[in-house]
mmCIF file of the N, C-alpha and C atoms, coordinates in Angstrom:
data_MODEL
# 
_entry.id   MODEL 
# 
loop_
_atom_site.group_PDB 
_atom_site.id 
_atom_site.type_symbol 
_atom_site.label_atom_id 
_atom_site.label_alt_id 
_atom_site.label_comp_id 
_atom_site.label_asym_id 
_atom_site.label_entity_id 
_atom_site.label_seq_id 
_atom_site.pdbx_PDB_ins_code 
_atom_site.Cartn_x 
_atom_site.Cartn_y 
_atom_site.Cartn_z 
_atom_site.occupancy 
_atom_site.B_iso_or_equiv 
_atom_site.pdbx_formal_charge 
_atom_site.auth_seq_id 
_atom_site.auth_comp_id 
_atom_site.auth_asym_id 
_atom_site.auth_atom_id 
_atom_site.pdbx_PDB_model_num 
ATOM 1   N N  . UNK A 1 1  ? -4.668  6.125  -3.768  1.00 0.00 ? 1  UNK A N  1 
ATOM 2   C CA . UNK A 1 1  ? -4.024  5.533  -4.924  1.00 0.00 ? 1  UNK A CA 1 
ATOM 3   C C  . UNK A 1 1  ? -4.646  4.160  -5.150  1.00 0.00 ? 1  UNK A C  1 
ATOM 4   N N  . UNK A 1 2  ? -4.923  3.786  -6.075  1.00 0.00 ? 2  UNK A N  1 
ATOM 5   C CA . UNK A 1 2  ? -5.536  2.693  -6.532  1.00 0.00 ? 2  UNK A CA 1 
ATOM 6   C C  . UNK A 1 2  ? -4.530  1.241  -6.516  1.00 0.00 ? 2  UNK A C  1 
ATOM 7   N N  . UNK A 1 3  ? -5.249  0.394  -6.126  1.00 0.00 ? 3  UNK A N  1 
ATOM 8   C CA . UNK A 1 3  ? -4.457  -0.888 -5.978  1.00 0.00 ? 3  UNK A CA 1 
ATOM 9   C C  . UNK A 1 3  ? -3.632  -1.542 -6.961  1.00 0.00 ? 3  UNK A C  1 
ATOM 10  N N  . UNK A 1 4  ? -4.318  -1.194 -7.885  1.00 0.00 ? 4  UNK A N  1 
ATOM 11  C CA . UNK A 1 4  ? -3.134  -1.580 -9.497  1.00 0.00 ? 4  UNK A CA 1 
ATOM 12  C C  . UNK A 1 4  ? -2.318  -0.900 -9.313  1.00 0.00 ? 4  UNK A C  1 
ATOM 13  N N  . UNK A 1 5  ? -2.483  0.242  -9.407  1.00 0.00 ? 5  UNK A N  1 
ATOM 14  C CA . UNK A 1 5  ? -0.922  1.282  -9.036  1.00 0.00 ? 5  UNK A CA 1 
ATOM 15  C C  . UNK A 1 5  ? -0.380  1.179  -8.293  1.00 0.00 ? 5  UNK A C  1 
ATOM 16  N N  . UNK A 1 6  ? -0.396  0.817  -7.259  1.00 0.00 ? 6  UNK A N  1 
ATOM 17  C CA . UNK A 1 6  ? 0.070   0.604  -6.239  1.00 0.00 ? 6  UNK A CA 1 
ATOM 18  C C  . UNK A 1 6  ? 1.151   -1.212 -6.777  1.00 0.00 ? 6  UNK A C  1 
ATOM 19  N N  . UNK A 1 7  ? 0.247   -1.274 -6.894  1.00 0.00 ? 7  UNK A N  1 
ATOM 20  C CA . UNK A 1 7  ? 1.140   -3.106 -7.544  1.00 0.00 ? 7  UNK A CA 1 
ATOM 21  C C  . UNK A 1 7  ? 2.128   -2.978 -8.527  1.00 0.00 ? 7  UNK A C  1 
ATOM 22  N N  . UNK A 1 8  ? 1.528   -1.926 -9.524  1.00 0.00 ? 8  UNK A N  1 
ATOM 23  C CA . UNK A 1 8  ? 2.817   -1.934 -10.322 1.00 0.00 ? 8  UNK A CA 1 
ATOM 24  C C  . UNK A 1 8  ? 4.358   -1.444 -9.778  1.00 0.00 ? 8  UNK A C  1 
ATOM 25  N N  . UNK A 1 9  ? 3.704   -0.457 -8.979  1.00 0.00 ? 9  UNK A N  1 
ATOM 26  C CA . UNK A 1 9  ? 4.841   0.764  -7.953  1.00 0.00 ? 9  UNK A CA 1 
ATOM 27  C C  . UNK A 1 9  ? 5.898   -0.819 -7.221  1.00 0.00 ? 9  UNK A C  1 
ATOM 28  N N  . UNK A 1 10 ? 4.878   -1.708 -6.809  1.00 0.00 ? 10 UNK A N  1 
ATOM 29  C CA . UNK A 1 10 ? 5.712   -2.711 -6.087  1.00 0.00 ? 10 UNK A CA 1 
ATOM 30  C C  . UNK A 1 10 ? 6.444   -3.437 -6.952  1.00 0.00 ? 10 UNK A C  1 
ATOM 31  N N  . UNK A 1 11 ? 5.925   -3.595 -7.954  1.00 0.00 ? 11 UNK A N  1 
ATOM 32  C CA . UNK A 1 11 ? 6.552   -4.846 -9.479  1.00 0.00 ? 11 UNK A CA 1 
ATOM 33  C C  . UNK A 1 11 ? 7.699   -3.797 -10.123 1.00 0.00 ? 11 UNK A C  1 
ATOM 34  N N  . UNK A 1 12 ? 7.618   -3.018 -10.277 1.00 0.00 ? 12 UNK A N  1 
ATOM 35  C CA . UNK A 1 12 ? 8.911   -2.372 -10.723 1.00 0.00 ? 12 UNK A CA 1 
ATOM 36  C C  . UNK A 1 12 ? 10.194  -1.621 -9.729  1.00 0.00 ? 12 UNK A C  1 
ATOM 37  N N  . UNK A 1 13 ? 10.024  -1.668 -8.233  1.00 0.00 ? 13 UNK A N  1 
ATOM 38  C CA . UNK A 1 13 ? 10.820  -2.176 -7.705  1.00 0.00 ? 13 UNK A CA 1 
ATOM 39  C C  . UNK A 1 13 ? 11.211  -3.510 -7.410  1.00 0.00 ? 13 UNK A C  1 
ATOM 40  N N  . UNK A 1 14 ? 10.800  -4.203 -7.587  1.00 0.00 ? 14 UNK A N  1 
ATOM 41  C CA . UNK A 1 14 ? 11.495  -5.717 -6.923  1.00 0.00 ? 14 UNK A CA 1 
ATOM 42  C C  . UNK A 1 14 ? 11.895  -5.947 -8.542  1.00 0.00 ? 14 UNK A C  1 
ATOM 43  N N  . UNK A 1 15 ? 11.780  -5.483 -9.492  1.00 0.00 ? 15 UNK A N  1 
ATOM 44  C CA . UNK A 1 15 ? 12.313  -5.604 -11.371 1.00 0.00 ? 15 UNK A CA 1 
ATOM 45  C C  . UNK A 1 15 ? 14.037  -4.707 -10.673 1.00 0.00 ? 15 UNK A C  1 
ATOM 46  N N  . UNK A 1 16 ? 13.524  -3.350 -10.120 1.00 0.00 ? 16 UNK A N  1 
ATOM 47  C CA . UNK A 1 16 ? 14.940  -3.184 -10.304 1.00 0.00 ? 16 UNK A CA 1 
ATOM 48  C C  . UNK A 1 16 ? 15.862  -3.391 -9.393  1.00 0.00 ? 16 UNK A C  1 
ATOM 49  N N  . UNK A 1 17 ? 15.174  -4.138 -8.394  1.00 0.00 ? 17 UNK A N  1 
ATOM 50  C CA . UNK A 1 17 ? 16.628  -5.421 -7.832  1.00 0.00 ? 17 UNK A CA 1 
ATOM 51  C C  . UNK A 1 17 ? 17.038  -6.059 -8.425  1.00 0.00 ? 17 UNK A C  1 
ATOM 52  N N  . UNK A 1 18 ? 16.646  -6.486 -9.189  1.00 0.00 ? 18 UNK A N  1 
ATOM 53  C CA . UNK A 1 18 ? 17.165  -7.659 -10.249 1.00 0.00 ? 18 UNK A CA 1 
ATOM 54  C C  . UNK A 1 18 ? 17.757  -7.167 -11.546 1.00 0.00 ? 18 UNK A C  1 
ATOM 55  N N  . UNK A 1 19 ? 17.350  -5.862 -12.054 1.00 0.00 ? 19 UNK A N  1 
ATOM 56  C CA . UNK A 1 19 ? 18.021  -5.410 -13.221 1.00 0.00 ? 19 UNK A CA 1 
ATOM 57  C C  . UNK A 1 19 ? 17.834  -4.035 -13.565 1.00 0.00 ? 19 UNK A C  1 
ATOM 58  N N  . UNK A 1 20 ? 18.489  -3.318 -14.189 1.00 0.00 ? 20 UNK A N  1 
ATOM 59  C CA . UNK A 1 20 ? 18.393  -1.758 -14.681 1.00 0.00 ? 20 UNK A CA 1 
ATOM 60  C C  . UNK A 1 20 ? 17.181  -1.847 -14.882 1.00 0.00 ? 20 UNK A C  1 
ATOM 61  N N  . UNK A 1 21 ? 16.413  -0.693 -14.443 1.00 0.00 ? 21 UNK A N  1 
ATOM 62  C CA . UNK A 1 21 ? 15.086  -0.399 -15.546 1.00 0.00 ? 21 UNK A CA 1 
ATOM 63  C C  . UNK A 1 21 ? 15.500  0.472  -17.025 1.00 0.00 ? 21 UNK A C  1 
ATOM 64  N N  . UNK A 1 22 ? 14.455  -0.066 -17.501 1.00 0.00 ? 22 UNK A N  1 
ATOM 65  C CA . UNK A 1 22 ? 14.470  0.926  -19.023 1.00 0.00 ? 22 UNK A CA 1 
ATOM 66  C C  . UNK A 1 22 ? 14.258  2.267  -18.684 1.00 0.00 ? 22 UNK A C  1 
ATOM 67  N N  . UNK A 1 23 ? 14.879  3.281  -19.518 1.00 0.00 ? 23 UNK A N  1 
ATOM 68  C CA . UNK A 1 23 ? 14.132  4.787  -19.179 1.00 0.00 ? 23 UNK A CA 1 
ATOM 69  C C  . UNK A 1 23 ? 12.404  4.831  -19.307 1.00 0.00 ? 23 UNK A C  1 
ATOM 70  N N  . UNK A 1 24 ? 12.078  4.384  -19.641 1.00 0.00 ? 24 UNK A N  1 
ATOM 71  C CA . UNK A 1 24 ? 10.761  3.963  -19.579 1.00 0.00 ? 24 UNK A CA 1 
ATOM 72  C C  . UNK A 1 24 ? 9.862   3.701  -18.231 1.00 0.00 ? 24 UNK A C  1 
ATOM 73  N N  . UNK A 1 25 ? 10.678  2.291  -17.913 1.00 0.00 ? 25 UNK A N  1 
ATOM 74  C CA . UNK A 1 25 ? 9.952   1.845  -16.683 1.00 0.00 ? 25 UNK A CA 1 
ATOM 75  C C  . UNK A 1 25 ? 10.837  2.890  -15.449 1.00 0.00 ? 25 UNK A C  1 
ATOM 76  N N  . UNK A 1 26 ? 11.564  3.306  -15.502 1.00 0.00 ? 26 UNK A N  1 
ATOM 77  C CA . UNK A 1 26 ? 12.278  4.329  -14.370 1.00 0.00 ? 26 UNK A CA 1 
ATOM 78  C C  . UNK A 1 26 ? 11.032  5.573  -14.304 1.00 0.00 ? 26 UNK A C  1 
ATOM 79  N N  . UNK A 1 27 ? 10.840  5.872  -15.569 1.00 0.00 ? 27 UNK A N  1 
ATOM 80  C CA . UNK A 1 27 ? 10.037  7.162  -15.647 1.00 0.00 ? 27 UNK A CA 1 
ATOM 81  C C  . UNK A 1 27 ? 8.624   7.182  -15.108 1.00 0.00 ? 27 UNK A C  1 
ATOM 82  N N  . UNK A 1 28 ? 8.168   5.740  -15.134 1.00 0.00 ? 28 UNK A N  1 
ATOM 83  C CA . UNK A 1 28 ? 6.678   5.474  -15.222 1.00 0.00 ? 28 UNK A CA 1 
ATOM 84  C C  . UNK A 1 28 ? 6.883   5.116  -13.635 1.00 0.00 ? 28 UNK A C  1 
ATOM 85  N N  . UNK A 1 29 ? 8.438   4.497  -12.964 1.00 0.00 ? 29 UNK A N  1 
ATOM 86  C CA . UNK A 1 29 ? 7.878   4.514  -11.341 1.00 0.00 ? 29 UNK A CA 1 
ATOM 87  C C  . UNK A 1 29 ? 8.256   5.679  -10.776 1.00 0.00 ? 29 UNK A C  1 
ATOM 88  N N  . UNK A 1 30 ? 9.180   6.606  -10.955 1.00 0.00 ? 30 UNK A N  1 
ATOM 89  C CA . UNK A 1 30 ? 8.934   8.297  -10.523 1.00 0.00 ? 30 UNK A CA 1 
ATOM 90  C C  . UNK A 1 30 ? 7.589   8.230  -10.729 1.00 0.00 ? 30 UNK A C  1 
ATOM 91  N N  . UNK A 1 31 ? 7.164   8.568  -11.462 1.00 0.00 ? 31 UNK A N  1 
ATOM 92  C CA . UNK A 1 31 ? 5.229   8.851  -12.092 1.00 0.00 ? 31 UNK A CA 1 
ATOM 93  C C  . UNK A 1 31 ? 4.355   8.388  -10.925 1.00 0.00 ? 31 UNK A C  1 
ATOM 94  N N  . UNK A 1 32 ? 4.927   7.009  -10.450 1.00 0.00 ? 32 UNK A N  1 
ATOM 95  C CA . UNK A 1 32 ? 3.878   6.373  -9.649  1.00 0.00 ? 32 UNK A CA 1 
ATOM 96  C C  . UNK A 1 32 ? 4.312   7.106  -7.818  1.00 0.00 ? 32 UNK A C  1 
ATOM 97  N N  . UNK A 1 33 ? 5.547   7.078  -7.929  1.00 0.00 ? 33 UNK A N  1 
ATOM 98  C CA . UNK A 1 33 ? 5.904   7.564  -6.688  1.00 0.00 ? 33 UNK A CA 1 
ATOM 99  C C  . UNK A 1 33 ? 5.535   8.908  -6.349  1.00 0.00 ? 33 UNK A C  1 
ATOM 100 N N  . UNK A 1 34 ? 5.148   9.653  -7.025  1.00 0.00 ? 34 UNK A N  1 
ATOM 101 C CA . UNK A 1 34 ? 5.333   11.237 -6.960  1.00 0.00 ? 34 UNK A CA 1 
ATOM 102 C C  . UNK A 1 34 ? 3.897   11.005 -6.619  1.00 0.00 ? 34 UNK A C  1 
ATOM 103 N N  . UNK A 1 35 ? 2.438   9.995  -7.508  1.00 0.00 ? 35 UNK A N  1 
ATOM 104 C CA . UNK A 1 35 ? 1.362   9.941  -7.333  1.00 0.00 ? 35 UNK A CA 1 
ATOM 105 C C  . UNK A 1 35 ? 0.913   9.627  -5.835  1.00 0.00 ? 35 UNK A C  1 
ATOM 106 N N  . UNK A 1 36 ? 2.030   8.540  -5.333  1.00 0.00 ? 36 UNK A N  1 
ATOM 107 C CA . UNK A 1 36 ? 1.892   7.920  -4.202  1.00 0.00 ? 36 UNK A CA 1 
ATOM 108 C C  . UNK A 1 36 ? 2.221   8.891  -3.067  1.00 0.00 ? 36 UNK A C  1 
ATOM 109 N N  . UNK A 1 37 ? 3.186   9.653  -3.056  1.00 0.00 ? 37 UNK A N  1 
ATOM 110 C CA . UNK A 1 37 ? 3.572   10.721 -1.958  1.00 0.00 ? 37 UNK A CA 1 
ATOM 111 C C  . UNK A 1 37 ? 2.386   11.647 -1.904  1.00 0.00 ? 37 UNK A C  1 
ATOM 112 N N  . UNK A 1 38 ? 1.869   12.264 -3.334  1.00 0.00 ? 38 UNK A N  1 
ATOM 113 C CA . UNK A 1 38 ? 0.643   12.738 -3.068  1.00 0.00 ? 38 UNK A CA 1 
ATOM 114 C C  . UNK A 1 38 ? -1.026  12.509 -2.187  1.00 0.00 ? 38 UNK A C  1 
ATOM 115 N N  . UNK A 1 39 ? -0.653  10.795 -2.776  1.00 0.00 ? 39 UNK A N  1 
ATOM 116 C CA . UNK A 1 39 ? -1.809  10.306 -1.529  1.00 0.00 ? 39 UNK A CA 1 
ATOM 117 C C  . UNK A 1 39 ? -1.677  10.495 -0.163  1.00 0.00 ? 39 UNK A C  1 
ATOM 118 N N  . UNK A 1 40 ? -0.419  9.976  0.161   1.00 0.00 ? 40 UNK A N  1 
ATOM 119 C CA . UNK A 1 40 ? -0.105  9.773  1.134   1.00 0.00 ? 40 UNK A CA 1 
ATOM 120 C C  . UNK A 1 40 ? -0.058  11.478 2.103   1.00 0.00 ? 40 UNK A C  1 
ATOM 121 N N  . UNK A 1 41 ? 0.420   12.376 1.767   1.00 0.00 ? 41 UNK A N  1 
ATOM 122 C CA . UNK A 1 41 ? 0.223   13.664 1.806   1.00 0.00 ? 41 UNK A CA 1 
ATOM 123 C C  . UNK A 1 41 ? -1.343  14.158 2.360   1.00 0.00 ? 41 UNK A C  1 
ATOM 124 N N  . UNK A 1 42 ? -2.172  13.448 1.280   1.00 0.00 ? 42 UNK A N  1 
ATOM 125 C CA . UNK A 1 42 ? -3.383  14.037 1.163   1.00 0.00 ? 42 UNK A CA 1 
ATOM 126 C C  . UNK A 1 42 ? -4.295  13.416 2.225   1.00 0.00 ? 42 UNK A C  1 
ATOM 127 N N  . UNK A 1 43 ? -3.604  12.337 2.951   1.00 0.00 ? 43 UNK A N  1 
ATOM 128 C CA . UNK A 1 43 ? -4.214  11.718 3.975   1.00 0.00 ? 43 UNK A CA 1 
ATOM 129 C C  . UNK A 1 43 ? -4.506  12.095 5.236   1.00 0.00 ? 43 UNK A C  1 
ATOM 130 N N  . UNK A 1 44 ? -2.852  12.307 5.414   1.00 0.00 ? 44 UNK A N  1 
ATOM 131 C CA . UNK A 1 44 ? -2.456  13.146 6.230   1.00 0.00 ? 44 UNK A CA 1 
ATOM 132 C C  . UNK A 1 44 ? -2.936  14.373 6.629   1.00 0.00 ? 44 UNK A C  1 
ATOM 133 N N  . UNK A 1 45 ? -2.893  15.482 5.937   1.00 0.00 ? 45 UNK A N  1 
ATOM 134 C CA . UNK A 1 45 ? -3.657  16.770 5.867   1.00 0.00 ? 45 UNK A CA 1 
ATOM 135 C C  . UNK A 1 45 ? -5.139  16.131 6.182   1.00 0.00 ? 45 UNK A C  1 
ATOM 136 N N  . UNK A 1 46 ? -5.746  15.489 6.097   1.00 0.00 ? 46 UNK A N  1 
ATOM 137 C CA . UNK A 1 46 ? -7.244  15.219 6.324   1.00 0.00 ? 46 UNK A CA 1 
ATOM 138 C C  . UNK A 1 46 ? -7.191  14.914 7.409   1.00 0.00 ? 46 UNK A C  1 
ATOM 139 N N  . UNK A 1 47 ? -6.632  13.631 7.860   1.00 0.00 ? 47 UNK A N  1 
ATOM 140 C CA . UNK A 1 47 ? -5.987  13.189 9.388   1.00 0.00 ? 47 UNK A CA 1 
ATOM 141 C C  . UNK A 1 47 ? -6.378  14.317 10.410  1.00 0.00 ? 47 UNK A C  1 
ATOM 142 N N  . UNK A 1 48 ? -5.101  15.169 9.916   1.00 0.00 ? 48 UNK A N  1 
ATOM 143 C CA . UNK A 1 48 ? -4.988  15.978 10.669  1.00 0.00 ? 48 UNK A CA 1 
ATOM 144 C C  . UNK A 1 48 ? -5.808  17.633 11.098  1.00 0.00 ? 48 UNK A C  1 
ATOM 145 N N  . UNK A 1 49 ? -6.864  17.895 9.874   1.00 0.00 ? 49 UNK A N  1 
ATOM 146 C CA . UNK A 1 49 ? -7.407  18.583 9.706   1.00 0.00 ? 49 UNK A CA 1 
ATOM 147 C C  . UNK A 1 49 ? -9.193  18.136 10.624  1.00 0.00 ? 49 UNK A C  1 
ATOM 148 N N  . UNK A 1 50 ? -9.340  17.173 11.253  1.00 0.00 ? 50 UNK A N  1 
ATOM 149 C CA . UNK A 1 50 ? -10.195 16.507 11.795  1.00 0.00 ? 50 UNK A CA 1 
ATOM 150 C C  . UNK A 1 50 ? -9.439  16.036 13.245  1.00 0.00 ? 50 UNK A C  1 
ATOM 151 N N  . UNK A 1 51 ? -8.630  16.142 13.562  1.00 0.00 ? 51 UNK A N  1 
ATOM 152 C CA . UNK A 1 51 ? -8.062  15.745 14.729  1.00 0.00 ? 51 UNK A CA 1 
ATOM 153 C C  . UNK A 1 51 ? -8.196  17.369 16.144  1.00 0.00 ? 51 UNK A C  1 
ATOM 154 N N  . UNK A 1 52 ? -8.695  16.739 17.006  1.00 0.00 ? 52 UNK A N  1 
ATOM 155 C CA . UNK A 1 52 ? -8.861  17.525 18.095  1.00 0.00 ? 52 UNK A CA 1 
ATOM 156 C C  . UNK A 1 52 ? -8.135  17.382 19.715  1.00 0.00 ? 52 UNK A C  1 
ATOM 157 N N  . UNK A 1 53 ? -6.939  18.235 19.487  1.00 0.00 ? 53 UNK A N  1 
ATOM 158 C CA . UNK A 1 53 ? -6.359  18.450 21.236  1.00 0.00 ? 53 UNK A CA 1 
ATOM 159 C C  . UNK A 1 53 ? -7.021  18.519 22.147  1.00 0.00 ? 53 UNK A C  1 
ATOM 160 N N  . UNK A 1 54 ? -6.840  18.079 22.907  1.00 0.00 ? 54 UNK A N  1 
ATOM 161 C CA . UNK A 1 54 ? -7.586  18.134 24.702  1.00 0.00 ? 54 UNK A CA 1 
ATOM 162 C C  . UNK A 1 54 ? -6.479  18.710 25.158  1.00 0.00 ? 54 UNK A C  1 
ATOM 163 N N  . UNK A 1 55 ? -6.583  19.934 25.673  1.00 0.00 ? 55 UNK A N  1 
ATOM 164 C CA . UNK A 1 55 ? -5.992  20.463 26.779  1.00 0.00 ? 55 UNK A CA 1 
ATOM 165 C C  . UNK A 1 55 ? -5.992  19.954 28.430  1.00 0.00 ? 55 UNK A C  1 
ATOM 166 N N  . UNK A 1 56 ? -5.028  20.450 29.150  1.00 0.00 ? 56 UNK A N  1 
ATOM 167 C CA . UNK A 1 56 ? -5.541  19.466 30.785  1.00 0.00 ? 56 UNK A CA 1 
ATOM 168 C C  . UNK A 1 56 ? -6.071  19.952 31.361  1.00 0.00 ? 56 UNK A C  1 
ATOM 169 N N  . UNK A 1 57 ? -7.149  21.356 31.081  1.00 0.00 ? 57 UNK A N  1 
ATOM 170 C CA . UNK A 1 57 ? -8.125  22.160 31.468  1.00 0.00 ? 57 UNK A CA 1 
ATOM 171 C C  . UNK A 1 57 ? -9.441  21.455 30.698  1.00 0.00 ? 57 UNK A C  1 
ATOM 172 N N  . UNK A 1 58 ? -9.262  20.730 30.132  1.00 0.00 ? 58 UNK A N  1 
ATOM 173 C CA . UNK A 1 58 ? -10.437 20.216 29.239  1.00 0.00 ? 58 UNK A CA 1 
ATOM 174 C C  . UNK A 1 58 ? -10.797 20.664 28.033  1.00 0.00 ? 58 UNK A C  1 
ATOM 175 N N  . UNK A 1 59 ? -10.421 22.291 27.414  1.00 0.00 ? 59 UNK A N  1 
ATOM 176 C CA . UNK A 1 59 ? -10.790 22.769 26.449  1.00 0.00 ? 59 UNK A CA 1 
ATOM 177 C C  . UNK A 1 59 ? -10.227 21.726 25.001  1.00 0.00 ? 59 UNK A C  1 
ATOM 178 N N  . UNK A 1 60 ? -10.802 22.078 24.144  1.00 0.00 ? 60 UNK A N  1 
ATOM 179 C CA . UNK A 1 60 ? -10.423 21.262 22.651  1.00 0.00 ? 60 UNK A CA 1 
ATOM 180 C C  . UNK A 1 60 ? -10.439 22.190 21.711  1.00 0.00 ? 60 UNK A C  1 
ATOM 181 N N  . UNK A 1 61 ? -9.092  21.708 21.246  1.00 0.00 ? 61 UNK A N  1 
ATOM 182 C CA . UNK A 1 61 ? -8.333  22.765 19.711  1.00 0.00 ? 61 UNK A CA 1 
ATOM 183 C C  . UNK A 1 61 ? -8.547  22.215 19.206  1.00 0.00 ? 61 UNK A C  1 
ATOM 184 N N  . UNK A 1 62 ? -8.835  22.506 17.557  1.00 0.00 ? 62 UNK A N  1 
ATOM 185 C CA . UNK A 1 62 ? -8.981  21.584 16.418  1.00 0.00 ? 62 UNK A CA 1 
ATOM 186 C C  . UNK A 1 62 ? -7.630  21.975 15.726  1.00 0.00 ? 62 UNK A C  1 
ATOM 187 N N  . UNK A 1 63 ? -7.100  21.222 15.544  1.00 0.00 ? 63 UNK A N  1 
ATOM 188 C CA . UNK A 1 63 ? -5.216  21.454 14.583  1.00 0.00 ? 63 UNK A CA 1 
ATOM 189 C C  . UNK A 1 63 ? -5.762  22.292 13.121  1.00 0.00 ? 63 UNK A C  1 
ATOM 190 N N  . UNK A 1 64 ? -6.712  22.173 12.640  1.00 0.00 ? 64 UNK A N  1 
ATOM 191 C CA . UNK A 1 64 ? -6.795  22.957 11.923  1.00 0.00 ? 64 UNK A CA 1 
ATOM 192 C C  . UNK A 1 64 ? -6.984  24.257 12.491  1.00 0.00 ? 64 UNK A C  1 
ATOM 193 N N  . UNK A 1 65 ? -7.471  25.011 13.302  1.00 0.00 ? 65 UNK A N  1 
ATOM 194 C CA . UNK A 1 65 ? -7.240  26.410 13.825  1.00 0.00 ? 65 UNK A CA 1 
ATOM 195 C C  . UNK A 1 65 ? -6.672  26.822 14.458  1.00 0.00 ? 65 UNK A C  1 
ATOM 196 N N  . UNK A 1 66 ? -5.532  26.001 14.681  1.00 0.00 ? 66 UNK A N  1 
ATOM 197 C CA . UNK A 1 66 ? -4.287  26.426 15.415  1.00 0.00 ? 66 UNK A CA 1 
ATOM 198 C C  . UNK A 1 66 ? -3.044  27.379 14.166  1.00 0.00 ? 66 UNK A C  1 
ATOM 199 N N  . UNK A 1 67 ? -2.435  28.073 14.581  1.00 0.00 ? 67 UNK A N  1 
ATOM 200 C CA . UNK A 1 67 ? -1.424  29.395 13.759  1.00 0.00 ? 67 UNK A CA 1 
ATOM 201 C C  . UNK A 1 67 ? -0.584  28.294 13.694  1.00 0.00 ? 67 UNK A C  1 
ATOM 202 N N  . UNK A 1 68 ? 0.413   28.167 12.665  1.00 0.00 ? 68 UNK A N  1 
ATOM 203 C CA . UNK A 1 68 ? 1.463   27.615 12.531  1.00 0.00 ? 68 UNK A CA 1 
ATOM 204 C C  . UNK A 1 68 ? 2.563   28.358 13.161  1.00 0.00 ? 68 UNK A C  1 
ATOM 205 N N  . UNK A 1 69 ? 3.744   27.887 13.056  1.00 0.00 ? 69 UNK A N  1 
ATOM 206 C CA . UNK A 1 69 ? 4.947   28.325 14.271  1.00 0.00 ? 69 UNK A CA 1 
ATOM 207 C C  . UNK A 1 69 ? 5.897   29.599 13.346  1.00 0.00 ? 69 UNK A C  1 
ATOM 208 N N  . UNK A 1 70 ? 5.478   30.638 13.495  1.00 0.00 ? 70 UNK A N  1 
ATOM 209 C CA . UNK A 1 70 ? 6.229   31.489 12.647  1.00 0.00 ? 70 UNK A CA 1 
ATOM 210 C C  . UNK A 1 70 ? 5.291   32.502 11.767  1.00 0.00 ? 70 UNK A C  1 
ATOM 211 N N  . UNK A 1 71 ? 3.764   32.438 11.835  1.00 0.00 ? 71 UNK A N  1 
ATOM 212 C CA . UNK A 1 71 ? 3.459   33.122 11.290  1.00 0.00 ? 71 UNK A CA 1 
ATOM 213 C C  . UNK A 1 71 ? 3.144   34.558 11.889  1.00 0.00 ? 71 UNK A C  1 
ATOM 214 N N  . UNK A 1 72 ? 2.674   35.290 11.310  1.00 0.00 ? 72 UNK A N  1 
ATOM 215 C CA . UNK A 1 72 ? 2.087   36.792 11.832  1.00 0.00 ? 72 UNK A CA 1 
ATOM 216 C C  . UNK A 1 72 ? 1.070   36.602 12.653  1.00 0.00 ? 72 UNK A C  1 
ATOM 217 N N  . UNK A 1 73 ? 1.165   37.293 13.393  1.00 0.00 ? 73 UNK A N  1 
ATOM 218 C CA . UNK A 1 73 ? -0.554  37.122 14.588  1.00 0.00 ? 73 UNK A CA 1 
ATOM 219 C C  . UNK A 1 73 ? -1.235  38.141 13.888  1.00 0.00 ? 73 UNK A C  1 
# 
């Protein structure tokens, strides 16, 4: 997410400590928040898609080729 956006995301909360937002500015920081969870999301998944377990046998899993908890084998 880009640093302006990110600034505004901050300027229109510390606006609505101090006062109602307009439907306007309410709408436009959902907008920014929904953008921001997405980054933040998308980080994550990368994070974690590059991250490698060490077992105490020494072997190494990559979290990306590991089955999730519940699926079909």
């Amino acid at each position: 997410m880009e640093k302006k956006k990110l600034d505004r995301l901050s300027e229109l909360t510390a606006i609505s400590r101090q006062r109602e937002l307009t439907q306007q500015e309410k709408s436009e920081r959902e907008s920014l928040r929904w953008e921001y969870r997405q980054s933040v999301l998308a980080n994550f998944t990368n994070t974690l898609e590059h991250t490698t377990i060490v077992e105490p046998d020494g072997s190494k899993i990559k979290v990306s080729d590991m089955k999730r908890s519940g699926e079909d084998k």
